[in-house]
KETOR-170919 format. One line per 2 residues: number of its first residue (from 1); for each residue x, y, z of C-alpha. Coordinates in Angstrom, 2 decimals. Example, Ala and Ser with C-alpha at 12.3 -4.5 7.8 and 13.67 -1.06 7.14 Angstrom:
residues 2
1 = 12.30,-4.50,7.80 | 13.67,-1.06,7.14
***
This chain:
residues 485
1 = -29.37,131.83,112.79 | -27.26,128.99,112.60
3 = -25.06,128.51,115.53 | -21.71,126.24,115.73
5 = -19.57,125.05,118.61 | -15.94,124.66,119.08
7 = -14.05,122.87,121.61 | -11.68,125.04,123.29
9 = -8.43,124.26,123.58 | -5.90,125.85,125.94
11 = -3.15,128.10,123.82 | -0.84,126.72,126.61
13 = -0.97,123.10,125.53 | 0.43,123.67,122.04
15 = 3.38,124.18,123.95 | 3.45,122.01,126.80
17 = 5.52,119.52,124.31 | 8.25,122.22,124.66
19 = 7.84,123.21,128.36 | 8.31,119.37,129.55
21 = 11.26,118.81,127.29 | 12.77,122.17,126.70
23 = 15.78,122.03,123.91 | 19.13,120.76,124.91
25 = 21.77,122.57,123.24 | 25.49,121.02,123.59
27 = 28.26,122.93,122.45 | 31.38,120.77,121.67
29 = 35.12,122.11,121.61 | 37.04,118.85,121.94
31 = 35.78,116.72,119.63 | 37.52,118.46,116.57
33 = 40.12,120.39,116.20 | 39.64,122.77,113.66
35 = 35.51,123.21,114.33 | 32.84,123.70,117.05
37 = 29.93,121.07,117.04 | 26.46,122.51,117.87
39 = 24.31,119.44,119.19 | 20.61,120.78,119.46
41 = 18.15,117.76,120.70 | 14.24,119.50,120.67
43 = 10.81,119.17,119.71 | 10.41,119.30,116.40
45 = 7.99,122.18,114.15 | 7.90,123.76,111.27
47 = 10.38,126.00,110.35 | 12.58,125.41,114.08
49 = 15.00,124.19,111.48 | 15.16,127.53,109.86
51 = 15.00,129.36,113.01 | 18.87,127.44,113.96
53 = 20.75,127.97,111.22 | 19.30,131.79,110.69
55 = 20.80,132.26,114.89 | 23.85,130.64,113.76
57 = 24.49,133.07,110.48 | 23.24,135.89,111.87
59 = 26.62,135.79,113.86 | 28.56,135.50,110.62
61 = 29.66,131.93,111.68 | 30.62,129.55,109.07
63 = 27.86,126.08,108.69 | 30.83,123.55,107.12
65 = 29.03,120.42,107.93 | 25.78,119.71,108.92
67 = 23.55,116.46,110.11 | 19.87,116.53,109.89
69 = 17.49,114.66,111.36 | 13.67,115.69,112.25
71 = 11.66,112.83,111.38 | 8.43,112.46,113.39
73 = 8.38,114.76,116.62 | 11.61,115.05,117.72
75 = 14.92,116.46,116.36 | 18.70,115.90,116.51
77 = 20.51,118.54,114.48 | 23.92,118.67,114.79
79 = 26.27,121.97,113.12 | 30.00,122.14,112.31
81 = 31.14,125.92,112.91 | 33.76,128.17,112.59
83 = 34.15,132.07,112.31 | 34.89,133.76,109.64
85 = 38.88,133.09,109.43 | 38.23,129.21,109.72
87 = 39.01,129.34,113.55 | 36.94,127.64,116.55
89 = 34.55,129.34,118.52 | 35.85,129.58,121.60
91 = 34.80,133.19,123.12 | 32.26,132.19,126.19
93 = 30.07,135.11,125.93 | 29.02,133.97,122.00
95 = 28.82,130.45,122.87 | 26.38,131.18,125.39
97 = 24.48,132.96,122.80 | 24.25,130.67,120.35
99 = 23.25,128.42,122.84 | 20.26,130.94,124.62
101 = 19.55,132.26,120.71 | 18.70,128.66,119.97
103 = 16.75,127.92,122.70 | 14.35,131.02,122.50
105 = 14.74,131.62,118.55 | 11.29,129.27,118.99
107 = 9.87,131.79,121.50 | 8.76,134.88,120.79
109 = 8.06,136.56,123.73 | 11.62,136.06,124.91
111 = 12.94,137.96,121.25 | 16.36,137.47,121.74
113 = 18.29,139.56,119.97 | 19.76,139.53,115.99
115 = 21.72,141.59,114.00 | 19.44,141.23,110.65
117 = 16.16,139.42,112.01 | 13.53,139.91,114.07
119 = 15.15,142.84,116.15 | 15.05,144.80,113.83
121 = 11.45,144.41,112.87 | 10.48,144.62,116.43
123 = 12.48,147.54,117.04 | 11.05,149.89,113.99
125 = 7.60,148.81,114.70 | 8.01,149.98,118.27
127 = 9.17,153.32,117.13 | 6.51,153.73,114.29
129 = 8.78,153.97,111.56 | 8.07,152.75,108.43
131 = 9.52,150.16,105.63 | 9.84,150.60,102.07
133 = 9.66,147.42,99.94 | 10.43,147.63,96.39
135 = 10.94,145.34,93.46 | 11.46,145.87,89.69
137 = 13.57,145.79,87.30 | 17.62,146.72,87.74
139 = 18.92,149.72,86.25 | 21.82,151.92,87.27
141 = 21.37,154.32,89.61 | 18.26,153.48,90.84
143 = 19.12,153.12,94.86 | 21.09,156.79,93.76
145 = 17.76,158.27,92.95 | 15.48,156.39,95.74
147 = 17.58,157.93,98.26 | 17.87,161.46,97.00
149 = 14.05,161.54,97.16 | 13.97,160.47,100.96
151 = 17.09,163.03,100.99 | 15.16,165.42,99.66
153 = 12.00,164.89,101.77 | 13.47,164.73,104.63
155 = 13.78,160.96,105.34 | 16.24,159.28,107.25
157 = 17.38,155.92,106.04 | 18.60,153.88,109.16
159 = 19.27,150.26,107.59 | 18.65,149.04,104.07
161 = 19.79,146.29,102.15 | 19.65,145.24,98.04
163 = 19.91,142.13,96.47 | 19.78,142.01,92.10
165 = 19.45,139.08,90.21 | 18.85,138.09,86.34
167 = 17.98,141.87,86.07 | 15.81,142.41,88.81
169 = 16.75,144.39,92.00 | 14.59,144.03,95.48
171 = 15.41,146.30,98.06 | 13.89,146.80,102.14
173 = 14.91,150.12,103.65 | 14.16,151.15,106.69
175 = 12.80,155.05,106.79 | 12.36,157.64,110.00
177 = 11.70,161.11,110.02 | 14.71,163.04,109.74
179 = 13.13,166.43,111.39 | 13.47,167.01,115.36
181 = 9.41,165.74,115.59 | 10.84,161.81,116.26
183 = 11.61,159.00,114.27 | 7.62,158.42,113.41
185 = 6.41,159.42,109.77 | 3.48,161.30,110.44
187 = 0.21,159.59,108.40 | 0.04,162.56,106.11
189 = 3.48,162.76,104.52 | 3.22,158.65,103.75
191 = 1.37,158.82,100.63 | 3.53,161.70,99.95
193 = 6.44,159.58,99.97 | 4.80,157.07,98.34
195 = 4.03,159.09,95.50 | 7.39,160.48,94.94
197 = 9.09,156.81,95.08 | 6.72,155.62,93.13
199 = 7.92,158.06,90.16 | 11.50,157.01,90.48
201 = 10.61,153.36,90.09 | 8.42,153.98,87.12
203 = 10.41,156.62,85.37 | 12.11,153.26,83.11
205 = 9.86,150.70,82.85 | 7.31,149.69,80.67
207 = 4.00,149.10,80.83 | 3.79,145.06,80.95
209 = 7.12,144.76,83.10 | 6.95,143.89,86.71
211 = 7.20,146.14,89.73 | 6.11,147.36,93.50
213 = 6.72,149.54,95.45 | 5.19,149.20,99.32
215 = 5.88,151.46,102.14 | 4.15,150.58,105.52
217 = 4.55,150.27,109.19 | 6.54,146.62,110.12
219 = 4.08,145.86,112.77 | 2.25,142.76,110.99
221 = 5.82,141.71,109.43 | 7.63,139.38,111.44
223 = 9.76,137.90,109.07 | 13.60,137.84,108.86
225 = 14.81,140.51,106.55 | 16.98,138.54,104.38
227 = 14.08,135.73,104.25 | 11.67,138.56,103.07
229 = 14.26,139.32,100.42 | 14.27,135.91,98.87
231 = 10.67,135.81,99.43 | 9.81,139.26,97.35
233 = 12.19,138.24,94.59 | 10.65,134.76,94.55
235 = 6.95,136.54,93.81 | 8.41,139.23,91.00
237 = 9.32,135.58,89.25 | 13.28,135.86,89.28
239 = 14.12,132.24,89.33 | 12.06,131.29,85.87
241 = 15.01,132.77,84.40 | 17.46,130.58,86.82
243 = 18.71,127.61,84.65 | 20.44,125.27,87.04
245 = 23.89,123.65,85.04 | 22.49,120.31,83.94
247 = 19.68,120.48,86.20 | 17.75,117.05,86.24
249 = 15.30,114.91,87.65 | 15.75,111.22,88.07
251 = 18.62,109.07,88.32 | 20.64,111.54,85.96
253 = 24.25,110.58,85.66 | 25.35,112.24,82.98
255 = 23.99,115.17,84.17 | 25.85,114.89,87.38
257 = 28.91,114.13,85.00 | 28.23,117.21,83.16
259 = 28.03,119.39,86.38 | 31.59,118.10,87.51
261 = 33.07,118.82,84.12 | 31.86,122.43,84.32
263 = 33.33,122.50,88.15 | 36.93,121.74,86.35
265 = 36.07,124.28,84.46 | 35.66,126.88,87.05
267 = 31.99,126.87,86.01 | 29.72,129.13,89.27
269 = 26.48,127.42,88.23 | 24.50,125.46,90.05
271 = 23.43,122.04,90.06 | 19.91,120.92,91.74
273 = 18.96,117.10,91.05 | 15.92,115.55,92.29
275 = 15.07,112.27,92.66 | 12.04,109.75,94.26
277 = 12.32,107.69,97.23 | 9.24,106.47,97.11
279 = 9.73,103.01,99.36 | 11.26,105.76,101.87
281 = 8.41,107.86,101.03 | 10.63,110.87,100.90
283 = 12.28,113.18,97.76 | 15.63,113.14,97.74
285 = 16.69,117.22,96.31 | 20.67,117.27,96.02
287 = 21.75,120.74,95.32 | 26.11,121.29,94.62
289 = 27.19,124.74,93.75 | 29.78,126.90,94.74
291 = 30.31,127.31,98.69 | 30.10,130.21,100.22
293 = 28.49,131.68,103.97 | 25.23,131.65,104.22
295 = 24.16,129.14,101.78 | 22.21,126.78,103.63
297 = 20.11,129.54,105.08 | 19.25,130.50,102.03
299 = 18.62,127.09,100.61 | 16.30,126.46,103.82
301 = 14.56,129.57,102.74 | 13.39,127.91,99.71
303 = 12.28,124.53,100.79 | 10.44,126.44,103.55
305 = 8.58,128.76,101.30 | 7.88,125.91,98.90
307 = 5.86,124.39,101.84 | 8.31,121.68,101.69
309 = 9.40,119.82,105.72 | 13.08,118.95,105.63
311 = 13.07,115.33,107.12 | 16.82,114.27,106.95
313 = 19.98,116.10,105.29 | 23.40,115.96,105.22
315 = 25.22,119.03,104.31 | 29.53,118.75,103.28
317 = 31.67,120.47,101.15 | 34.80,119.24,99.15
319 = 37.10,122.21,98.42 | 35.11,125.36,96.84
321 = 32.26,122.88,96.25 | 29.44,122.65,98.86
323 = 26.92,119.37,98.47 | 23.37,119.40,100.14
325 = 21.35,116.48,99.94 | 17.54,116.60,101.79
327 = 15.43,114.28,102.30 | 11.81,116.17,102.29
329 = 8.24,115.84,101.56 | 5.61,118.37,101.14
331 = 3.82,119.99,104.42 | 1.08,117.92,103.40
333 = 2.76,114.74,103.27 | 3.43,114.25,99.46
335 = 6.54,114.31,97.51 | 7.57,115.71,94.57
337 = 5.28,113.60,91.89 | 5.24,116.12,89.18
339 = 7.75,117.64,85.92 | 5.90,120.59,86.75
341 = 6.86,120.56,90.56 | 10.34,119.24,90.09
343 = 11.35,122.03,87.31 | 9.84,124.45,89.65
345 = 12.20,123.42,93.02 | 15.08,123.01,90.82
347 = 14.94,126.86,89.56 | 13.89,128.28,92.92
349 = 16.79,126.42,94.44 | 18.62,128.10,91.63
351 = 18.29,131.28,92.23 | 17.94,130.92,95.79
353 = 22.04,129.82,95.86 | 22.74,132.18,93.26
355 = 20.60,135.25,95.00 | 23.23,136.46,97.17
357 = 26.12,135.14,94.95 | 27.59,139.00,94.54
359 = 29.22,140.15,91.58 | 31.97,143.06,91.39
361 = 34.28,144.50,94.21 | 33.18,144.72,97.58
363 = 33.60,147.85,99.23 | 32.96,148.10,103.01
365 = 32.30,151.41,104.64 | 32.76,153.14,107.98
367 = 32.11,156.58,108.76 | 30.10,159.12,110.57
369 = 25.71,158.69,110.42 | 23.80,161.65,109.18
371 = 20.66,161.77,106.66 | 21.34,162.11,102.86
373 = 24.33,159.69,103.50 | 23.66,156.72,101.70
375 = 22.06,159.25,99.08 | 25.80,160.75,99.28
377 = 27.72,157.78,98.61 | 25.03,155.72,95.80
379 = 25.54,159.33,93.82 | 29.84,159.22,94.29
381 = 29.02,155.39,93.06 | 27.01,156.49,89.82
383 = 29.09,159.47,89.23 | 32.24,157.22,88.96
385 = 30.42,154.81,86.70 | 29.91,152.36,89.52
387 = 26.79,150.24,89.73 | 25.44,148.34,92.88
389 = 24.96,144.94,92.83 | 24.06,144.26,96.56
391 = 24.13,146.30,99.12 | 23.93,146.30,103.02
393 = 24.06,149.36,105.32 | 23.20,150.36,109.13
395 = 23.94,151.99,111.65 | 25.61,151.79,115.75
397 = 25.53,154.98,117.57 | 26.93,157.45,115.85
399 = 28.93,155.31,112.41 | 27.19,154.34,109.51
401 = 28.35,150.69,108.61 | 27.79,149.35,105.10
403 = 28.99,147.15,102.88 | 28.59,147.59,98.82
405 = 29.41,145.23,95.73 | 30.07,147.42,92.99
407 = 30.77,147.12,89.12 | 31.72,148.77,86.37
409 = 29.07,150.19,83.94 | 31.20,149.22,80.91
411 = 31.65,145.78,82.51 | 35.56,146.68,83.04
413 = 37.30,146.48,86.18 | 36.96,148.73,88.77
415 = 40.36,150.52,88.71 | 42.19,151.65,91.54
417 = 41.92,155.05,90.55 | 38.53,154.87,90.46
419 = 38.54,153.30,94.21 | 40.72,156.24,95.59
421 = 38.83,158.89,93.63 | 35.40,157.38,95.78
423 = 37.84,157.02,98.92 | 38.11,160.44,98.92
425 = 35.19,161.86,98.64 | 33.20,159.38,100.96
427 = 35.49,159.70,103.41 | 35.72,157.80,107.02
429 = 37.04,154.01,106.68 | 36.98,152.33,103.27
431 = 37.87,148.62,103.18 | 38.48,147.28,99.35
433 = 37.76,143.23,99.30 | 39.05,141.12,96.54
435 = 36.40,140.70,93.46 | 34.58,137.26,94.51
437 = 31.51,136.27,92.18 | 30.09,133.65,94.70
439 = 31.13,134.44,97.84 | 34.92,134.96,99.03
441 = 36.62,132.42,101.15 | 36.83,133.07,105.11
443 = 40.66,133.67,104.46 | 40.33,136.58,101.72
445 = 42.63,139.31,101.96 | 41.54,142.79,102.52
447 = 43.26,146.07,102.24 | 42.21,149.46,104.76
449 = 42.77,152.61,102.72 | 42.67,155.46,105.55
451 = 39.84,158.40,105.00 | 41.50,160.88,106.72
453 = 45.56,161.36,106.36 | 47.49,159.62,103.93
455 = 46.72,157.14,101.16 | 48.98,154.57,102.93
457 = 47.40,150.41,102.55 | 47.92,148.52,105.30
459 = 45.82,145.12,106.72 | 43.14,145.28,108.21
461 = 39.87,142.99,109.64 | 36.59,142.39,108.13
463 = 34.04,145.06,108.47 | 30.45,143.09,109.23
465 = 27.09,143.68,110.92 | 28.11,139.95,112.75
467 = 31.38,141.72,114.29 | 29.42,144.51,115.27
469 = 27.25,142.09,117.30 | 30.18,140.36,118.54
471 = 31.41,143.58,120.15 | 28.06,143.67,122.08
473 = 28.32,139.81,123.92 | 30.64,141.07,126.36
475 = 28.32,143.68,127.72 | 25.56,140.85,128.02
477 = 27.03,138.09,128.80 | 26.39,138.82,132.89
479 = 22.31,137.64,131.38 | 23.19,134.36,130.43
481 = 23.63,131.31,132.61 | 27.34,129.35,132.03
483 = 27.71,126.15,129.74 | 30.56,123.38,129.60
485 = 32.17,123.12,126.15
***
């Protein structure tokens, strides 16, 4: 028997780095007057990049500028914010946590608290409950007829969310037990479930086309929700359909030329040019497209799943237009040497801007919880000739918060009749949003139609998961220590 030794090393000194020199976060309201500055100084590791930006959009804040630098051990990041009207952040209680949220987003054990993240995976593997992945390809009505089953079986959806893109749809809902035996799904009913979910999914596709269905306890999933979304889509092959608008490699001009033609235009593509630095012994990856929130997240999420270490990066936007430029090499220390490598980062970039780039009229709804409601609404949606394009729904205490892009079948607009005839039979709060293909602006308008008496419009503000959150500072605030701005 052959027998091999190991040094041991102490799990504690991976992060005595961090212990001696903890991150310094610096929150800056003077500097500017139209934006908050977000200094973070830290040890640098893979992915703590990541881990910033998804604590800074999990609050619904707006990243308009952005200076990278990680290089070697060390980083010095620094983030221009605002909410979502365009205003400062001034509120104490979320400065302080967006300063403690970046600080322990890089430990664990601490699990401080997010509205679409790692609470929530935490929190339904504590409780047993279980999470349904599923990919395939888009059709109408399919989230109508997923949820019906549960419905029907006796499943309580408690979050979910849907993205669909060139044609295929990826969805992660969250499932409990709907009886009075607890939250848990007993072991038995599972492949039950599975079994009946697995015959909606199949019912329209063929043999050769591409889809999976997984539902299983969250316990060994510790990944980000919306990161798992891009990453799920990314392995059903979405972006080898993604064509980015005069996408090139090298020092491509006209290509650039081309891209700010098709801007004039009013042209949503995107445009992802790479290029060698090969004296610098970096990549240089410049990616313009349409701005919109959330967009360097998602971005991030790319280059991270790639394998790829962001060194440097500068991230601006002129107008409507957002331009990232990164500076990266591969985990192992390479750069991007290959056609085949380059064509492949330019269409995952592709489709990673254009992923959550909604199409149709968004319709954001409050009302009471209770099981067979998002079953309720997905079937007023397909009965009306309205088909999801991305989706987002939880729940706080007794409402049901969720937020739908929807479309004609026909490809017409969605006519206000049409609107008032689902107002009325959802019910509860219904806020209409104007029709934005890439992401409306901070400042869009949006109309409250009232569920209960009248049909009057008046103004009213956003409906969001990051409001919701907002709501909740105040009441912990007392847990975090003060800061100066």
């Amino acid at each position: 028997m052959d027998i091999t030794y190991k040094p041991y090393i102490d799990p504690e000194f991976e992060s005595l780095i961090e212990r001696i020199n903890p991150p310094r976060v610096c929150i800056d309201n003077d500097t500017f007057p139209d934006c908050t500055l977000v200094k973070v100084d830290s040890a640098n590791k893979q992915g703590m990049l990541l881990e910033m930006v998804q604590v800074l959009t999990d609050l619904d804040l707006i990243i308009s500028k952005s200076y990278i630098s990680s290089d070697g051990g060390w980083l010095m990041d620094v983030f221009h914010v605002t909410d979502q009207l365009g205003n400062k952040v001034t509120e104490q209680s979320l400065l302080c946590y967006i300063q403690e949220g970046i600080c322990t987003s890089r430990q664990a054990s601490k699990g401080v608290k997010r509205k679409n993240g790692l609470e929530e995976a935490h929190q339904e593997a504590s409780t047993g409950r279980m999470v349904l992945e599923m990919t395939g390809i888009d059709r109408p009505g399919l989230m109508s007829e997923m949820s019906a089953v549960l419905a029907e079986l006796g499943c309580h959806i408690s979050n979910a969310v849907a993205w669909t893109h060139n044609g295929r749809v990826a969805c992660i809902i969250y499932v409990e037990d709907g009886s009075d035996h607890g939250p848990k799904i007993e072991p038995c009913r599972v492949a039950h479930i599975q079994a009946q979910l697995e015959n909606v999914v199949e019912a329209h596709h063929y043999k050769d086309e591409p889809r999976s269905l997984r539902l299983s306890p969250p316990a060994a999933s510790q990944t980000h929700r919306e990161r798992r979304l891009h990453q799920i889509m990314a392995a059903e092959g979405d972006y080898e359909e993604s064509c980015s608008c005069c996408g090139c490699t090298g020092d491509d001009i006209y290509g650039y030329e081309k891209w700010r033609e098709g801007q004039s235009k009013r042209c949503n593509r995107t445009h992802v040019q790479v290029e060698s630095c090969k004296k610098m012994g970096y990549s240089l990856v410049s990616v313009r497209s349409r701005d919109r929130p959330k967009l360097l997240f998602d971005t991030l999420c790319a280059l991270m799943d790639l394998q790829y270490v962001v060194s440097h990066a500068a991230i601006s936007s002129e107008g409507s237009v957002a331009i990232q430029e990164y500076y990266l090499r591969h985990k192992n220390g390479g750069t991007l040497d290959s056609e085949g490598e380059k064509r492949k980062v330019i269409r995952c970039l592709t489709a990673a801007t254009e992923r959550r780039a909604s199409h149709g009229l968004r319709l954001e709804i409050c009302t009471k919880n209770r099981t067979g409601l998002l079953s309720d609404v997905t079937r007023i949606f397909r009965e009306n000739g309205l088909s999801i394009t991305r989706a987002e729904i939880g729940t706080r205490g007794e409402k049901a918060i969720g937020t739908f892009y929807v479309k004609d079948v026909s490809d017409d607009h969605v006519s206000p009749r049409t609107v008032e005839i689902v107002r009325q039979e959802i019910g509860g709060t219904i806020i209409v949003g104007n029709k934005s293909p890439s992401g409306a602006s901070p400042e869009a308008s949006f109309s409250r139609t009232r569920g209960s008496s009248g049909s009057g419009i008046e103004e009213g503000p956003r409906l969001s998961f990051g409001s919701l959150l907002w709501a909740q500072l105040e009441r912990l605030s007392n847990n975090f220590r003060p800061i100066k701005s």
